[in-house]
PDBQT receptor file of N, H, CA, C and O in Angstrom, charges set to zero:
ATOM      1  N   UNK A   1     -15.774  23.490  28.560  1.00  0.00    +0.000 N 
ATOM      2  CA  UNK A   1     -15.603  22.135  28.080  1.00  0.00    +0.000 C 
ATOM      3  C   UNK A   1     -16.665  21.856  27.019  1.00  0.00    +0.000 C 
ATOM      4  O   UNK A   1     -17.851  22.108  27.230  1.00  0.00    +0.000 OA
ATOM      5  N   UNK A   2     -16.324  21.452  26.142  1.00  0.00    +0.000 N 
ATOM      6  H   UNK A   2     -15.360  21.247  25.971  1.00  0.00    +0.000 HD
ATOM      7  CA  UNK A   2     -16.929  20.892  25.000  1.00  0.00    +0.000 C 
ATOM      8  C   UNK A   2     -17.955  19.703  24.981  1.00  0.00    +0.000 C 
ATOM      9  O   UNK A   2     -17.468  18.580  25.113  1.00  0.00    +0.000 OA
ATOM     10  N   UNK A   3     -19.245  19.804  24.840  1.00  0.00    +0.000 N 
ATOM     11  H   UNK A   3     -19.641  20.716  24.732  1.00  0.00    +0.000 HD
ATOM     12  CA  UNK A   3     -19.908  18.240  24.731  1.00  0.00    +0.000 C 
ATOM     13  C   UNK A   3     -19.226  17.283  24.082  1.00  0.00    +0.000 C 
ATOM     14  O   UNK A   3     -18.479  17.493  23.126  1.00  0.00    +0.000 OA
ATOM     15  N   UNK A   4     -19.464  16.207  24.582  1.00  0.00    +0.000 N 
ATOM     16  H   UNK A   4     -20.071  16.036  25.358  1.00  0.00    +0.000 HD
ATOM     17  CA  UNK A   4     -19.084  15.210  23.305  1.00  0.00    +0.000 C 
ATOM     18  C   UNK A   4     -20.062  14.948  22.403  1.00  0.00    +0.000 C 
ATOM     19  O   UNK A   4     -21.208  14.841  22.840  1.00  0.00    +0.000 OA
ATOM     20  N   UNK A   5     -19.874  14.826  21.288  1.00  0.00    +0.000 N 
ATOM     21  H   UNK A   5     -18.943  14.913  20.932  1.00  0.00    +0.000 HD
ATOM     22  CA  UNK A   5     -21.099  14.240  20.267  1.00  0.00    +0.000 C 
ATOM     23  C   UNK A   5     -20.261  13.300  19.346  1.00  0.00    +0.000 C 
ATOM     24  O   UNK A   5     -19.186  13.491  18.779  1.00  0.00    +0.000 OA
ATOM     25  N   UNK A   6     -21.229  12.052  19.384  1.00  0.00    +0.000 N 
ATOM     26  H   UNK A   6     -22.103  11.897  19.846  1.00  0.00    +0.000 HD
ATOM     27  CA  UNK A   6     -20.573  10.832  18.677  1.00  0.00    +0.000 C 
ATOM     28  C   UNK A   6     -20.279  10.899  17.122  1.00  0.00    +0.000 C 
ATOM     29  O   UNK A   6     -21.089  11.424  16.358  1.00  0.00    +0.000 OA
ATOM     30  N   UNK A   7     -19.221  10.407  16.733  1.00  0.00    +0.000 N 
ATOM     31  H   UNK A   7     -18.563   9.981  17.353  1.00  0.00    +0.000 HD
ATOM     32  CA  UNK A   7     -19.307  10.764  15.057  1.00  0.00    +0.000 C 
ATOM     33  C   UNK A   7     -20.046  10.524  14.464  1.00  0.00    +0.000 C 
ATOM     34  O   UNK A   7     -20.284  11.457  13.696  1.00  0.00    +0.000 OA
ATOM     35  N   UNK A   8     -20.790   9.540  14.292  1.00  0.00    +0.000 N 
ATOM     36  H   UNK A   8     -20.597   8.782  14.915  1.00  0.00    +0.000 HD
ATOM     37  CA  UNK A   8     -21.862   8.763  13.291  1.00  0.00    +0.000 C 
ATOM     38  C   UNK A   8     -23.060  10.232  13.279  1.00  0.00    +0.000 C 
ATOM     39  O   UNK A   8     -23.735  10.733  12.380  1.00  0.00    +0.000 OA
ATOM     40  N   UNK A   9     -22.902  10.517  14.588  1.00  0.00    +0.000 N 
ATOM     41  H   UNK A   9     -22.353  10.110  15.319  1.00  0.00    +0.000 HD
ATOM     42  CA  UNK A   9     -23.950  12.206  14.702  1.00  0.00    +0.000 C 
ATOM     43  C   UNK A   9     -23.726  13.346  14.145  1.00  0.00    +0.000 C 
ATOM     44  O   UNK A   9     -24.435  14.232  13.668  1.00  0.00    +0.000 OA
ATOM     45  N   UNK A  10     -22.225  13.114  14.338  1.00  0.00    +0.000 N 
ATOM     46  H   UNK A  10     -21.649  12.394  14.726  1.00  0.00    +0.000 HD
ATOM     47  CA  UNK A  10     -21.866  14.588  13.354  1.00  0.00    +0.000 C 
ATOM     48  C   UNK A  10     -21.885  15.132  12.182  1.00  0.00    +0.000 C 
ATOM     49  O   UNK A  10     -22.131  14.218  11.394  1.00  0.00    +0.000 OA
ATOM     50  N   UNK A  11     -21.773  16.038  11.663  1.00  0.00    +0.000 N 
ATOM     51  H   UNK A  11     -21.574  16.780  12.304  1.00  0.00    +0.000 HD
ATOM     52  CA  UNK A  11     -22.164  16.219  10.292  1.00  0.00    +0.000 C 
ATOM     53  C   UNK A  11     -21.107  15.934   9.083  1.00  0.00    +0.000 C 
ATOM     54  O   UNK A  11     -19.954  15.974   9.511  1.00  0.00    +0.000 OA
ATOM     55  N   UNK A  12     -21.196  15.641   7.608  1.00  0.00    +0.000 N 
ATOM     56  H   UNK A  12     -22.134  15.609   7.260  1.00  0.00    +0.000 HD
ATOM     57  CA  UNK A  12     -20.491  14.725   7.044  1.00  0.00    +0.000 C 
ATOM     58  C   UNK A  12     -18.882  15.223   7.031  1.00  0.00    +0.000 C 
ATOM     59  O   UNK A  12     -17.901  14.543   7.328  1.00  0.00    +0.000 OA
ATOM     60  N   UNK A  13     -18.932  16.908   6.503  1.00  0.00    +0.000 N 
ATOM     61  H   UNK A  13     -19.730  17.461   6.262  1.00  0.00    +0.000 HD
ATOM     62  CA  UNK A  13     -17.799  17.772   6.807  1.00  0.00    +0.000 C 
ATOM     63  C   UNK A  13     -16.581  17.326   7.980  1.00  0.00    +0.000 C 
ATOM     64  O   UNK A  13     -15.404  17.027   7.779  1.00  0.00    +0.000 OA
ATOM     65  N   UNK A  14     -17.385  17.411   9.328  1.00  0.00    +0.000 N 
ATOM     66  H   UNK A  14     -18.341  17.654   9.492  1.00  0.00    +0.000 HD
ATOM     67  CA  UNK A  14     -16.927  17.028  10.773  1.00  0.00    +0.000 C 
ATOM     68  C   UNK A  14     -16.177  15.911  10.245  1.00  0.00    +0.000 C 
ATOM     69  O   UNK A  14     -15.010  16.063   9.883  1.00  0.00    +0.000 OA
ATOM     70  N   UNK A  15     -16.894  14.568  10.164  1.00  0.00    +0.000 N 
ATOM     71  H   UNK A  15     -17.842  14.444  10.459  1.00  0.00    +0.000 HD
ATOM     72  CA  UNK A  15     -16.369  13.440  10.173  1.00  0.00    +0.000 C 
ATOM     73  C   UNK A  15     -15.175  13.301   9.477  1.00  0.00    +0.000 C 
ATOM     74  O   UNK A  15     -14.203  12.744   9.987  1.00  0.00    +0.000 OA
ATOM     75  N   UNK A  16     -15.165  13.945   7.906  1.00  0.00    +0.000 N 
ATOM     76  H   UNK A  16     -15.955  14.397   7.491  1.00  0.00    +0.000 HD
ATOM     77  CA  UNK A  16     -14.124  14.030   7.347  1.00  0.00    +0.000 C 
ATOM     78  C   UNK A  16     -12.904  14.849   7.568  1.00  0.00    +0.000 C 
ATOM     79  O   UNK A  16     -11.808  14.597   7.067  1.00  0.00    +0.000 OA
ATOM     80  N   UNK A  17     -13.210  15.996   8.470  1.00  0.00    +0.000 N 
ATOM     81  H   UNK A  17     -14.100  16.201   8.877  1.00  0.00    +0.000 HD
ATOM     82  CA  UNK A  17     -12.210  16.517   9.216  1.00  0.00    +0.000 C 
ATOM     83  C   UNK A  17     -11.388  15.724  10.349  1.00  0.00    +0.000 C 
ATOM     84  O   UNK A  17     -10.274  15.805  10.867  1.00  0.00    +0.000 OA
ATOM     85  N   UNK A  18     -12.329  15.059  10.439  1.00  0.00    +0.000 N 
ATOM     86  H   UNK A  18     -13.235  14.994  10.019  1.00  0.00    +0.000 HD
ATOM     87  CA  UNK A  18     -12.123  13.973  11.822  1.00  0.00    +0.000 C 
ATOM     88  C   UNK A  18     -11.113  12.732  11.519  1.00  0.00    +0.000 C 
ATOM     89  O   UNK A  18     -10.201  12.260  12.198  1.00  0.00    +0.000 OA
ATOM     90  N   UNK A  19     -11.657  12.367  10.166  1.00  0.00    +0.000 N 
ATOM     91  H   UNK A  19     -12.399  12.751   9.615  1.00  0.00    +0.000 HD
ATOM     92  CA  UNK A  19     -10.770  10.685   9.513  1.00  0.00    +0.000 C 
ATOM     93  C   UNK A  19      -9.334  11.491   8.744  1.00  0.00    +0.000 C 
ATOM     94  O   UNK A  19      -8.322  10.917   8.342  1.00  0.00    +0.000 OA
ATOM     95  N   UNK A  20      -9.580  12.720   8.707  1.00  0.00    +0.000 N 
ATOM     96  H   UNK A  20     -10.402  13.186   9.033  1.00  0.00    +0.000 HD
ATOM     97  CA  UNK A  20      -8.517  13.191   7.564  1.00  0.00    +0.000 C 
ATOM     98  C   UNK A  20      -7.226  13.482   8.656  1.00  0.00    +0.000 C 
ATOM     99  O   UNK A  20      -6.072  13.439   8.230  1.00  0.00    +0.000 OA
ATOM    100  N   UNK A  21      -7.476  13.743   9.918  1.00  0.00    +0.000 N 
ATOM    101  H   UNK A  21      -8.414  13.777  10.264  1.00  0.00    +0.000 HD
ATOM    102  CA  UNK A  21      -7.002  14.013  11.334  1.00  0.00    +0.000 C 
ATOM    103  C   UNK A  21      -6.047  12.896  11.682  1.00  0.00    +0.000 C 
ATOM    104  O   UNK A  21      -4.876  13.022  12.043  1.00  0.00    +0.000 OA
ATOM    105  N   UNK A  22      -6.705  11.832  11.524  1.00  0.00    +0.000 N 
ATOM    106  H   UNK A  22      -7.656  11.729  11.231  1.00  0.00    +0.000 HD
ATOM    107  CA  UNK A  22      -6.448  10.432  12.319  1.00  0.00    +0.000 C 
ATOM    108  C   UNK A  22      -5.186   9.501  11.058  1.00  0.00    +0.000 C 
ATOM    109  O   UNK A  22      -4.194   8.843  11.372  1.00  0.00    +0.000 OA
ATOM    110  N   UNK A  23      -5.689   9.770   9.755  1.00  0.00    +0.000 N 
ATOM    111  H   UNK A  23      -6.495  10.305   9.500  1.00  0.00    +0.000 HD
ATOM    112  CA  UNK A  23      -4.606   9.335   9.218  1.00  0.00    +0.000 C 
ATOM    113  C   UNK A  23      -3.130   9.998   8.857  1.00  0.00    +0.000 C 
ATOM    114  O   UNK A  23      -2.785  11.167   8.686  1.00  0.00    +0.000 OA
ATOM    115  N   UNK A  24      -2.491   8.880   8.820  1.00  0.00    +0.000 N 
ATOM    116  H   UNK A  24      -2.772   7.931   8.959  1.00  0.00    +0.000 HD
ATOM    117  CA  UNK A  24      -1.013   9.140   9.028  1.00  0.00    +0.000 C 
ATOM    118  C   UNK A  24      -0.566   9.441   7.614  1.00  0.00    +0.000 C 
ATOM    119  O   UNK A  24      -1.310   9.269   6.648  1.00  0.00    +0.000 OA
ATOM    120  N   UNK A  25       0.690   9.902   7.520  1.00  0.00    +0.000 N 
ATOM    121  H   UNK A  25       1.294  10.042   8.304  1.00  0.00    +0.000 HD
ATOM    122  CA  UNK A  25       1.470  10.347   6.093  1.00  0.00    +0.000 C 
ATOM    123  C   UNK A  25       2.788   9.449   6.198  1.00  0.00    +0.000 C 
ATOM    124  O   UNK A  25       3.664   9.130   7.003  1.00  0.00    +0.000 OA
ATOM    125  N   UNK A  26       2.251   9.176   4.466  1.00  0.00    +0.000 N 
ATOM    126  H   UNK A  26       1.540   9.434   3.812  1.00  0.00    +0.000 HD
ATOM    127  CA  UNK A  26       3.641   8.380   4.329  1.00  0.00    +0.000 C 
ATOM    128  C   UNK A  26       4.848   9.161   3.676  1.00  0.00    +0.000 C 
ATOM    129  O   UNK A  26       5.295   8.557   2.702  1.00  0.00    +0.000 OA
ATOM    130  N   UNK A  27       5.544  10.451   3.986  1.00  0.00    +0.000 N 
ATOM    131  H   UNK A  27       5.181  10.942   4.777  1.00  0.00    +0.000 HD
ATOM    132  CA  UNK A  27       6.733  11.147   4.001  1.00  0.00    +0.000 C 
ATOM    133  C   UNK A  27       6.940  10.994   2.117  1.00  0.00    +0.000 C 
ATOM    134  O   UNK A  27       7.897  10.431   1.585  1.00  0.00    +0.000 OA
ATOM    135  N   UNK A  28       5.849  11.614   1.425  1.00  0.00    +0.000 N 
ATOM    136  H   UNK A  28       5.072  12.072   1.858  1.00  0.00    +0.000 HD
ATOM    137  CA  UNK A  28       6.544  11.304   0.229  1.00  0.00    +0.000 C 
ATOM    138  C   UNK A  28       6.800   9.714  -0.762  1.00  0.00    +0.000 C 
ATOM    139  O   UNK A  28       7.029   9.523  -1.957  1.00  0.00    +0.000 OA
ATOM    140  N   UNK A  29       6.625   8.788   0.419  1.00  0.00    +0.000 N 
ATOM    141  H   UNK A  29       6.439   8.943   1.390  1.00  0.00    +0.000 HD
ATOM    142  CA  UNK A  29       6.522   7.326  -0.147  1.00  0.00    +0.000 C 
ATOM    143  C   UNK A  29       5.147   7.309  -0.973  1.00  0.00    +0.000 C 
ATOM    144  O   UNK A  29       4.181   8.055  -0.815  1.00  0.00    +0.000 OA
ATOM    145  N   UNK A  30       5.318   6.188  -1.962  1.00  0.00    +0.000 N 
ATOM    146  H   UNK A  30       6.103   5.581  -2.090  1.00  0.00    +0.000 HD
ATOM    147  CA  UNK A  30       4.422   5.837  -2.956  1.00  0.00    +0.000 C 
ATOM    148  C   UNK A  30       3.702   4.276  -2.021  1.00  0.00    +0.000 C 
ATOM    149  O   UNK A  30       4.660   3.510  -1.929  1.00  0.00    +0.000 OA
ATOM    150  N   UNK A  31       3.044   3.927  -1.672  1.00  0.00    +0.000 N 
ATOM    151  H   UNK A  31       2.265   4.549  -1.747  1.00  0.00    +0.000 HD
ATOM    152  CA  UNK A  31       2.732   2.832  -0.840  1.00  0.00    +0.000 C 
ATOM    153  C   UNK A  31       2.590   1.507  -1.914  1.00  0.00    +0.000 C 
ATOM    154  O   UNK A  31       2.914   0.322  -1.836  1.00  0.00    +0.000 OA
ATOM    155  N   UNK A  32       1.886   2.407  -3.025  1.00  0.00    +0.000 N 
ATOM    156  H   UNK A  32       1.622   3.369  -3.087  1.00  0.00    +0.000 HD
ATOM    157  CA  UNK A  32       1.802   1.187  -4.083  1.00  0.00    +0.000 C 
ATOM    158  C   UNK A  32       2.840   0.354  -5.282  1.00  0.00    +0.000 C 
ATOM    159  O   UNK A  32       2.588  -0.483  -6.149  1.00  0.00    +0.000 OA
ATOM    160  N   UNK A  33       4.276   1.138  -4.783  1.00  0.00    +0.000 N 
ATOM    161  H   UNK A  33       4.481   1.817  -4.079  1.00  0.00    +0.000 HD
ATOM    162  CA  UNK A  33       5.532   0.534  -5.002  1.00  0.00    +0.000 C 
ATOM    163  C   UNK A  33       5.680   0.019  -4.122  1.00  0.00    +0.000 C 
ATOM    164  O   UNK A  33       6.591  -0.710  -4.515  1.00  0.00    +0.000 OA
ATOM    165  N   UNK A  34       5.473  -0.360  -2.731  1.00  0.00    +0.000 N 
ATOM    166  H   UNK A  34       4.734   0.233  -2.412  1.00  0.00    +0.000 HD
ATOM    167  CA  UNK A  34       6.196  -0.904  -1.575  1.00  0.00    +0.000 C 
ATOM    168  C   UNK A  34       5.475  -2.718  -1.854  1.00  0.00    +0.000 C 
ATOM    169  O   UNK A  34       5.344  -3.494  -0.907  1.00  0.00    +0.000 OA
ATOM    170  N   UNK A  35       5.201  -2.986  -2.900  1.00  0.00    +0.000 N 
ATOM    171  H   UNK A  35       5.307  -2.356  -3.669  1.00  0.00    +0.000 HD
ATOM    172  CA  UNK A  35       4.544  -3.913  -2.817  1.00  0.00    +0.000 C 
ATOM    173  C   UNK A  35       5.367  -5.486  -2.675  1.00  0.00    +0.000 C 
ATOM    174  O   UNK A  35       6.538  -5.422  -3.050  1.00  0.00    +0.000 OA
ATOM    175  N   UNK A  36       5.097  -6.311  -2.385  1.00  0.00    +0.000 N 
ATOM    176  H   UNK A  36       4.146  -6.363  -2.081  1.00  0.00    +0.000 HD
ATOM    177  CA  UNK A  36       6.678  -7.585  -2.473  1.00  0.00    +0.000 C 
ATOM    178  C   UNK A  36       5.652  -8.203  -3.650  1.00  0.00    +0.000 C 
ATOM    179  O   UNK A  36       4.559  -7.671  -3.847  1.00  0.00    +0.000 OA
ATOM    180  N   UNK A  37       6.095  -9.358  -4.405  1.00  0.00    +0.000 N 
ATOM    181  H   UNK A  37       6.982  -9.789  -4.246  1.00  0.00    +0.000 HD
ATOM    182  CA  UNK A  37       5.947 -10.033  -5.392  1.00  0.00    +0.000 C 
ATOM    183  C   UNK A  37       5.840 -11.336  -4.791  1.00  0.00    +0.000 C 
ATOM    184  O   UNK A  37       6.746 -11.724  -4.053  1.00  0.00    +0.000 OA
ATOM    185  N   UNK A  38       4.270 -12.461  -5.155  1.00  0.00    +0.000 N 
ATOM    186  H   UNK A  38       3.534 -12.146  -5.755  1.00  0.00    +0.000 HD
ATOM    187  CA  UNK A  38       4.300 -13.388  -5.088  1.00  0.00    +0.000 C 
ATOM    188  C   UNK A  38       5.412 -14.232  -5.084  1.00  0.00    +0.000 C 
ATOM    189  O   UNK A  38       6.268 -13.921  -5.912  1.00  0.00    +0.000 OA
ATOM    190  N   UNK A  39       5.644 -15.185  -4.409  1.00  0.00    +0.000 N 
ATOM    191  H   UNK A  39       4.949 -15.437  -3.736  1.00  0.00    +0.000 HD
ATOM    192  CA  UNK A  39       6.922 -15.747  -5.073  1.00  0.00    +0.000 C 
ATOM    193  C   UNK A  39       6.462 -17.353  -5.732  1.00  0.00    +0.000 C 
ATOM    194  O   UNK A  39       7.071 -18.068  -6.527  1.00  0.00    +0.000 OA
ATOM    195  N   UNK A  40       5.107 -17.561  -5.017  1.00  0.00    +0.000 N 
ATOM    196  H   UNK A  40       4.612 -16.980  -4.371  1.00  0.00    +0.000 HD
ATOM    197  CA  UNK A  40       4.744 -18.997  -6.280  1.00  0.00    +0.000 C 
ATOM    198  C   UNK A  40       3.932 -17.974  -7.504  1.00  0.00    +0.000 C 
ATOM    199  O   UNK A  40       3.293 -18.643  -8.316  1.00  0.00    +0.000 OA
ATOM    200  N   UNK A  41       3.898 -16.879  -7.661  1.00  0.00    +0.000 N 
ATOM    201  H   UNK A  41       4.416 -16.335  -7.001  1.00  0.00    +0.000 HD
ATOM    202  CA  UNK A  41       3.632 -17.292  -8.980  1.00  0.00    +0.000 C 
ATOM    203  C   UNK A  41       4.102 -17.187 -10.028  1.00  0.00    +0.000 C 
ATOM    204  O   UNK A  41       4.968 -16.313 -10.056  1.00  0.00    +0.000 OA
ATOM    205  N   UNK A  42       3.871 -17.884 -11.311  1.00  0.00    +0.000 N 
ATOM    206  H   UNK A  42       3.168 -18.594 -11.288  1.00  0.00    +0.000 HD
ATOM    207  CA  UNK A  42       4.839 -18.208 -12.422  1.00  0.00    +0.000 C 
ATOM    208  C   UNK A  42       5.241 -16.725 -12.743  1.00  0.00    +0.000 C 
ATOM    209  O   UNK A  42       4.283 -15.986 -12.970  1.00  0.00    +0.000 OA
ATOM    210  N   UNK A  43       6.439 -16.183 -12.800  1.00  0.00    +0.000 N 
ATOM    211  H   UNK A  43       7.217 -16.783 -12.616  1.00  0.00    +0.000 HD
ATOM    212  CA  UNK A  43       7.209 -14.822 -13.368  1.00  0.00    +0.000 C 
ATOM    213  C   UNK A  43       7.937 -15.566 -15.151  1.00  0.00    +0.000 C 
ATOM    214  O   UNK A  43       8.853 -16.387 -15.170  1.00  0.00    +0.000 OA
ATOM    215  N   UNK A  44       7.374 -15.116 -16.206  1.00  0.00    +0.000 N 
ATOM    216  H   UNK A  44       6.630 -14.448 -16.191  1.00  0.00    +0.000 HD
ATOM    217  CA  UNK A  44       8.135 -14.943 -17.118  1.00  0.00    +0.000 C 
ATOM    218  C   UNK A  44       9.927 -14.660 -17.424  1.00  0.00    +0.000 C 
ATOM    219  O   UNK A  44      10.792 -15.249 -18.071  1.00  0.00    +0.000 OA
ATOM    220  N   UNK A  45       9.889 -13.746 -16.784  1.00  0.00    +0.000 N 
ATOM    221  H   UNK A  45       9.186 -13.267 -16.258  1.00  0.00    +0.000 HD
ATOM    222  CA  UNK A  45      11.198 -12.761 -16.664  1.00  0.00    +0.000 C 
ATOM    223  C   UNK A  45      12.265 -13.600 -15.572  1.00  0.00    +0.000 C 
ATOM    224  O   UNK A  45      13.478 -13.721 -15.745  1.00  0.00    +0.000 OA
ATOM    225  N   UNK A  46      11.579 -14.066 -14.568  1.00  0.00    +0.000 N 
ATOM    226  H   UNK A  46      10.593 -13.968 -14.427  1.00  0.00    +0.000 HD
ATOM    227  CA  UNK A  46      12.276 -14.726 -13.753  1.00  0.00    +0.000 C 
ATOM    228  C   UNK A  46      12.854 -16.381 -14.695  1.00  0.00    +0.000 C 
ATOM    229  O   UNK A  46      13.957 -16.928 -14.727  1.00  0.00    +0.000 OA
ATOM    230  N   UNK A  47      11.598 -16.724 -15.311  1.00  0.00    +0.000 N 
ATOM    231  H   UNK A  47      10.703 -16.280 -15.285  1.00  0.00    +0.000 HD
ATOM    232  CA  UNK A  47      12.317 -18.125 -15.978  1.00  0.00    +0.000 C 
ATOM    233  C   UNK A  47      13.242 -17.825 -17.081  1.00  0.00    +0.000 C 
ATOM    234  O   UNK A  47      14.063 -18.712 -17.312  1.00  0.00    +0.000 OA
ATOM    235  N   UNK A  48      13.299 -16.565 -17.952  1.00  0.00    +0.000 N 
ATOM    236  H   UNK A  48      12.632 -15.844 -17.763  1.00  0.00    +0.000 HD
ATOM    237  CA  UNK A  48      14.102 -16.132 -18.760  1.00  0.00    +0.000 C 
ATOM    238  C   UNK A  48      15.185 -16.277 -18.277  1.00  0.00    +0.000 C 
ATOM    239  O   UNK A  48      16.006 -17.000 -18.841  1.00  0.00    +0.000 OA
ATOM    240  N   UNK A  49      15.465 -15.657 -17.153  1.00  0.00    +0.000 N 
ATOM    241  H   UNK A  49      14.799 -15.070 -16.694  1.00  0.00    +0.000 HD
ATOM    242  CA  UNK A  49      16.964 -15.026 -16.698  1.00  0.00    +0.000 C 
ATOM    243  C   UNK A  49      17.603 -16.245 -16.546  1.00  0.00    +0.000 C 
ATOM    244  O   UNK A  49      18.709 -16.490 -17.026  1.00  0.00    +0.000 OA
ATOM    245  N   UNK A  50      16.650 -17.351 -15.609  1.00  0.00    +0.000 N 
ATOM    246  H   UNK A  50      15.751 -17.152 -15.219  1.00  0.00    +0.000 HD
ATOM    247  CA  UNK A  50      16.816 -18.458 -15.225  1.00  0.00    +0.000 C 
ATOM    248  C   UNK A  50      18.179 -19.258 -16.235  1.00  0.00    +0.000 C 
ATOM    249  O   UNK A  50      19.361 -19.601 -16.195  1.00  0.00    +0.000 OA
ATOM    250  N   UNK A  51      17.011 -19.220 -17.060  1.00  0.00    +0.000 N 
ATOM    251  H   UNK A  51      16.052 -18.941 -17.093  1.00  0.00    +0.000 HD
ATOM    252  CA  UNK A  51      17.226 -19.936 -18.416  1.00  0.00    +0.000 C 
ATOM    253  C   UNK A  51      18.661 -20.120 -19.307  1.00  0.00    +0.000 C 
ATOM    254  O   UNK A  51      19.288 -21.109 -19.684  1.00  0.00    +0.000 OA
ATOM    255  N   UNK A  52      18.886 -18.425 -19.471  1.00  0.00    +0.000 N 
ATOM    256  H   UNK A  52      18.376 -17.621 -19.165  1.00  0.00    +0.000 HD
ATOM    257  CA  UNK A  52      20.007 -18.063 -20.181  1.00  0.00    +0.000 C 
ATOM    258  C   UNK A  52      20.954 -18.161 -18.753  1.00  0.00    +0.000 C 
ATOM    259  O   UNK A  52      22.136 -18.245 -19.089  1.00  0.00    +0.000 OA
ATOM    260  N   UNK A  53      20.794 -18.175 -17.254  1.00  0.00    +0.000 N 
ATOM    261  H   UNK A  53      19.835 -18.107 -16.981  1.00  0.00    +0.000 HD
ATOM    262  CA  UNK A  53      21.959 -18.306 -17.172  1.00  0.00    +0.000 C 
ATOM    263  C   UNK A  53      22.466 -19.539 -17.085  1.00  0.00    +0.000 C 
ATOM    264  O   UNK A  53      23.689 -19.609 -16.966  1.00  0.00    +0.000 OA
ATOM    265  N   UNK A  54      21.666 -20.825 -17.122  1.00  0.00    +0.000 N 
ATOM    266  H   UNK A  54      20.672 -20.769 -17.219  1.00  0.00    +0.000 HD
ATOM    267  CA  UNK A  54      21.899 -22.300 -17.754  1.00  0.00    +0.000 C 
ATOM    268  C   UNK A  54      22.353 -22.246 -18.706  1.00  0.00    +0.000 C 
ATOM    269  O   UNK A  54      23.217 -23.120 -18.786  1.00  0.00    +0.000 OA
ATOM    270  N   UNK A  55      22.260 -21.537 -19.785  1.00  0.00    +0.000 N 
ATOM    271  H   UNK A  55      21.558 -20.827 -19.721  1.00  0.00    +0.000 HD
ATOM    272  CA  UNK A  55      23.016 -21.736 -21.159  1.00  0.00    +0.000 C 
ATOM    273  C   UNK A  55      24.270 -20.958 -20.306  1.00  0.00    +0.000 C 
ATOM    274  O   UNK A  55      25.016 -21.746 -19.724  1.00  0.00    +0.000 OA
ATOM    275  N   UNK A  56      24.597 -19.521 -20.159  1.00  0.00    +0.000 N 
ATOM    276  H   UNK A  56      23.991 -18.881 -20.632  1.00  0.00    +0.000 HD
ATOM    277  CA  UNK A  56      25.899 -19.043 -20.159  1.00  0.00    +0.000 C 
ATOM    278  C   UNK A  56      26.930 -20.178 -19.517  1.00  0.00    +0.000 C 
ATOM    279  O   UNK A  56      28.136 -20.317 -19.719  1.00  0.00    +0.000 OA
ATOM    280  N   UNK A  57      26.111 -20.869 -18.749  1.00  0.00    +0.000 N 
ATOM    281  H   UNK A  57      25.131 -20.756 -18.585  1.00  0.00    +0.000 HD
ATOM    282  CA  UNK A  57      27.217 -22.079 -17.597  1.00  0.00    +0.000 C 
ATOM    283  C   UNK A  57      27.393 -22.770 -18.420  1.00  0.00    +0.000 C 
ATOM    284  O   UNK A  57      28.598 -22.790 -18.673  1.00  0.00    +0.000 OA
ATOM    285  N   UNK A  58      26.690 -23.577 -19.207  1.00  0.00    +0.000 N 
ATOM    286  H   UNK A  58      25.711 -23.560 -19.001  1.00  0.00    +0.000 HD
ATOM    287  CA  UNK A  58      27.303 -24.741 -20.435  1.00  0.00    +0.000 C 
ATOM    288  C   UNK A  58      28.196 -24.013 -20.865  1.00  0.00    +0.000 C 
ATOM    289  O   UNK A  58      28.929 -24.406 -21.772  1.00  0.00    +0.000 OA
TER     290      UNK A  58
């Protein structure tokens, strides 16, 4: 059986073997596309579309 020795003790290598262990994989996903979009804040593009489709209805 193995001692235990606390991480903060272990050496820097260890630890990073240790945190690299513990995190999970996101299957190929980009995380920083998964993002949602404010919805109060002012969008350009959103008042455009808005806009013209008020004109197409007149």
């Amino acid at each position: 059986m193995e001692k235990f020795i606390p991480l903060a003790k272990q050496s820097k290598k260890a630890q990073r073997e240790h945190n690299a262990a513990q995190r999970g994989s996101w299957y190929g996903l980009n995380p920083v596309t998964r993002t949602v979009p404010d919805r109060k804040k002012y969008s350009r593009s959103t008042a455009k579309r808005d806009a013209r489709e008020r004109i197409a209805e007149a």
